[in-house]
C-alpha positions in Angstrom: -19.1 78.1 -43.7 -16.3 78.9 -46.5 -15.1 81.6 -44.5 -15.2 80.1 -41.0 -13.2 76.9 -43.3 -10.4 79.6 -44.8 -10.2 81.7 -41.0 -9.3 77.9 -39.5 -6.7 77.4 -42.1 -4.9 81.1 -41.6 -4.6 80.1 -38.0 -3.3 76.8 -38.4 -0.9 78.1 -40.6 0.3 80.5 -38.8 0.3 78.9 -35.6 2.6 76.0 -37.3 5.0 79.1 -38.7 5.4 80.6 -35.2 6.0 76.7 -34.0 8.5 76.2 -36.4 10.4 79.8 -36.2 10.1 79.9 -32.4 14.0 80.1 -31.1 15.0 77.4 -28.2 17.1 77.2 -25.6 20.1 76.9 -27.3 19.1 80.0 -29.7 17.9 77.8 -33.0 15.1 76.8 -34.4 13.5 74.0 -36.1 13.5 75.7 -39.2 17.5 76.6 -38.7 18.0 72.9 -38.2 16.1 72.0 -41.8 17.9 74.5 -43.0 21.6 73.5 -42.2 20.4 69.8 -43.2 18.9 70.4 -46.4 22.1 69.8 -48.2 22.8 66.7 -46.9 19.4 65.4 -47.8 19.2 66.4 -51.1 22.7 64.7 -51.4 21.4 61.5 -49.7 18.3 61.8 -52.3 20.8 62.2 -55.0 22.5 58.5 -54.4 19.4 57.5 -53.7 18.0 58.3 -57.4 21.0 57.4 -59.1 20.9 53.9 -57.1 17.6 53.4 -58.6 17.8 54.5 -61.8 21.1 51.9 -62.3 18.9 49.6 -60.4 16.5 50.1 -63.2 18.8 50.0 -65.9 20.5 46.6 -64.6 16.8 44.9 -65.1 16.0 46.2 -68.2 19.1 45.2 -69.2 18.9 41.6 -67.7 15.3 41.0 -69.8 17.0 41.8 -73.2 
C-alpha cells in the first residue's frame, strides 16, 4: 500500500511539473510568468512586513 501511496505521488508530481513547464500559445509558461513576477512579490511582501512590524511597534509603544 506504501508503494502504490509513493507511485501516486511521483505521478502527481510530475504531472503538475509538465502542467506548469508546458509552453502556450504565446511561447511562455506558467512557470516563466512566476518567474518574471517573483520580484515584484517579494517587494510587495517587503512593505508588507515592514508595515507590520511599525504597526507593531506603534502599539507597543502606545501601552507604555
Amino acid at each position: 500500500m506504501k508503494l502504490l501511496t509513493i507511485i501516486l505521488a511521483g505521478t502527481a508530481i510530475a504531472a503538475g511539473i509538465t502542467y506548469v513547464t508546458r509552453k502556450r500559445t504565446d511561447g511562455t509558461s506558467i512557470l516563466d510568468e512566476l518567474t518574471n513576477k517573483a520580484p515584484e512579490w517579494m517587494e510587495k511582501g517587503k512593505q508588507y512586513a515592514t508595515q507590520t512590524i511599525d504597526q507593531i511597534r506603534q502599539r507597543n509603544t502606545d501601552k507604555s
